[in-house]
C-alpha positions in Angstrom: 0.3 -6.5 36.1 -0.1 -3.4 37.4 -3.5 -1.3 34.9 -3.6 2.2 35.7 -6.7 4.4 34.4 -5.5 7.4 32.1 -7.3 10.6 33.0 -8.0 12.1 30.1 -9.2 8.8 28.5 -12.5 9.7 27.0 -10.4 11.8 24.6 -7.9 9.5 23.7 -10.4 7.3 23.1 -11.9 9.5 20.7 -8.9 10.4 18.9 -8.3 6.8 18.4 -11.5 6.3 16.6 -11.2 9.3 14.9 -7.9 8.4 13.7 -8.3 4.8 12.8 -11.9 4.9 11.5 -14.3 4.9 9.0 -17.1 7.9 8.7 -20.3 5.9 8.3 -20.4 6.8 4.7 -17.0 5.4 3.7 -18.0 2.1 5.9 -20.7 1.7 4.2 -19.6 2.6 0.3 -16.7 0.2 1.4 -18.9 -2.6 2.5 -22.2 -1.9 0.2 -21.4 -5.4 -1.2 -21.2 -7.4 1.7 -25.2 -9.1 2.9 -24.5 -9.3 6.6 -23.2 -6.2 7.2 -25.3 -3.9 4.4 -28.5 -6.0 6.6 -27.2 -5.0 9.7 -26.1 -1.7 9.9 -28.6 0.5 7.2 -28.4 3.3 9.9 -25.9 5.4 12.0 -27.0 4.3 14.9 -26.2 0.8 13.6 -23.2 1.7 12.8 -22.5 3.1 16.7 -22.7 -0.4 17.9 -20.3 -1.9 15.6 -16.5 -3.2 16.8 -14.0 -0.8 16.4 -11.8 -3.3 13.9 -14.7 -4.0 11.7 -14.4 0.3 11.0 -10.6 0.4 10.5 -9.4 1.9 7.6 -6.8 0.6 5.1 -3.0 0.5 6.9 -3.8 -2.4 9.5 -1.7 -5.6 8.3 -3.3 -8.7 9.9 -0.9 -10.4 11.6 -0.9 -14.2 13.9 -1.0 -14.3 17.7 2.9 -14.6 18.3 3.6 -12.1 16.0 1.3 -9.7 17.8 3.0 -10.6 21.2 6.2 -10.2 19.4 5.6 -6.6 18.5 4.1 -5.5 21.7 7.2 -7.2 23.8 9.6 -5.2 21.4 7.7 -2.1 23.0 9.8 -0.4 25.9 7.9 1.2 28.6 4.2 2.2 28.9 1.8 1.8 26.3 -2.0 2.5 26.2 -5.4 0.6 26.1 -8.7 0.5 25.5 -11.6 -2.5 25.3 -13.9 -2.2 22.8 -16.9 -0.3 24.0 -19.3 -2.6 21.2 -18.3 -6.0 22.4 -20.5 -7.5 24.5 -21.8 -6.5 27.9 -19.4 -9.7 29.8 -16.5 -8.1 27.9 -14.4 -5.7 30.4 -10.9 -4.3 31.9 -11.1 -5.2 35.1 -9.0 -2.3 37.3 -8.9 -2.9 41.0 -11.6 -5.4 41.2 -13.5 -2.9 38.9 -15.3 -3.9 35.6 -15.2 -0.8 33.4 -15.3 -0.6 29.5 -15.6 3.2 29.4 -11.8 4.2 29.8 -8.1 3.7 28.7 -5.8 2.4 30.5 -1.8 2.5 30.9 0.3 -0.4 31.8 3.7 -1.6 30.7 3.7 -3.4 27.2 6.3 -6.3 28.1 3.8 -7.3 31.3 0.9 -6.5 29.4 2.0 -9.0 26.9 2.1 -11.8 29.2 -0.7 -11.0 30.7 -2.5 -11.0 26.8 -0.9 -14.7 26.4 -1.5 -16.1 29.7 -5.3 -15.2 29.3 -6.0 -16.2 26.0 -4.0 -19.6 26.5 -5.3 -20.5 29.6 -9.2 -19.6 28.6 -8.4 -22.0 25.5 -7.4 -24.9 28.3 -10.2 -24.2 30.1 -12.3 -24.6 27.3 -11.0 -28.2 26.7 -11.5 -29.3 29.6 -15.5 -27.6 29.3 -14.7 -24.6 32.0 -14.2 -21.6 31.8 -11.8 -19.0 32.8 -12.6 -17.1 35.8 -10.9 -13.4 37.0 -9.3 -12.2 34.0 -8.5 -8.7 33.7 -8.5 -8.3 29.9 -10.9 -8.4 27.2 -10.9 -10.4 24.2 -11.2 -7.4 21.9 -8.4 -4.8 23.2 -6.6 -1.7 21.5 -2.9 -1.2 22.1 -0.9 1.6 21.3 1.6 3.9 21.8 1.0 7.9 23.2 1.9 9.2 19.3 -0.7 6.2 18.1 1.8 5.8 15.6 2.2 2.2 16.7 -0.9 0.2 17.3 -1.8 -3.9 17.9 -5.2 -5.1 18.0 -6.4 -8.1 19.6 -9.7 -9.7 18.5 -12.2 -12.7 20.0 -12.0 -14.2 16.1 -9.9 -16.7 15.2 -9.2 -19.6 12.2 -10.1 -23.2 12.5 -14.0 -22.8 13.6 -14.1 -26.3 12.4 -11.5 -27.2 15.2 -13.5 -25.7 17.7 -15.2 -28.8 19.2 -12.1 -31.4 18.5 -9.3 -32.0 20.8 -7.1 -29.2 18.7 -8.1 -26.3 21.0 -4.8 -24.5 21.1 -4.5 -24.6 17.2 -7.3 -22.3 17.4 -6.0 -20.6 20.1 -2.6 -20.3 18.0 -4.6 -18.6 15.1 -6.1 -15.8 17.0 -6.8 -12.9 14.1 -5.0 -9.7 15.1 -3.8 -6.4 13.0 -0.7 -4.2 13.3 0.0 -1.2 12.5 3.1 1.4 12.4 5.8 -1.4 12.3 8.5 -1.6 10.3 9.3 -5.2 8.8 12.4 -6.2 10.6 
């Protein structure tokens, strides 16, 4: 898969957020009910650190694993993306050998989807056999989307079946992976 870093991508990034994105107020008048999160982020700078799909606004339909790869292979040409700058520090695009979580990045949508599934599948095999999954390029958290942004998948780390986690049903977790559209029609 060829990744190529967008110039202007600390803007982009930006306008993303700024689209997509609660204010710190609204996030927390939207979540004032919630203990965790009302414990955890009682400051701005809090709320800095928090993933970029735990501030979406309202308009993101949550959608299953194969859904999300079916949207993003009905995608012709280049599309954009960005890791989540809040997930962990082992959590990176990997460009060239490069680790870097402070850019976005262009690649084309149909190889970027394989990529996507070949990753996530083969890190779930690895974790059934108590490995782990060595040179990937992606991120478990990533932001795809079209130039306009009028099109956008998310992929997240989170998935159903915690309880399944430590049986033998590894890729019915890996099946359930949690990810939100937006900008698509129902077909």
């Amino acid at each position: 898969m060829n990744l190529r870093i967008v110039d202007n991508g600390p803007l982009i990034q930006q306008k993303f957020i700024d689209k997509f994105t609660l204010t710190y107020d609204q996030f927390r008048l939207k979540h004032q009910g919630h203990p965790i999160l009302k414990k955890q982020v009682k400051e701005e700078s809090d709320y800095a650190g928090v993933l970029i799909w735990d501030k979406l606004k309202t308009g993101f339909a949550q959608i299953d694993f194969a859904k999300a790869l079916e949207l993003l292979r009905s995608i012709d040409g280049q599309i954009l993306l960005i890791p989540d700058p809040n997930q962990g520090d082992t959590y990176y695009l990997t460009i060239n050998g490069t680790k870097r979580k402070d850019c976005v990045a262009s690649a084309d949508a149909k190889e970027l989807a394989k990529q996507i599934e070949y990753e996530w599948y083969e890190m779930w095999k690895a974790n059934a056999r108590n490995m782990w999954l060595d040179d990937t390029i992606l991120p478990e958290d990533l932001y795809v989307f079209d130039k306009a942004m009028e099109r956008v998948i998310i992929f997240t780390h989170e998935y159903d079946f915690w309880e399944l986690e430590t049986t033998d049903e590894y890729m019915k977790c890996a099946d359930s992976r949690f990810c939100l559209a937006y900008g698509f029609s129902d077909k």
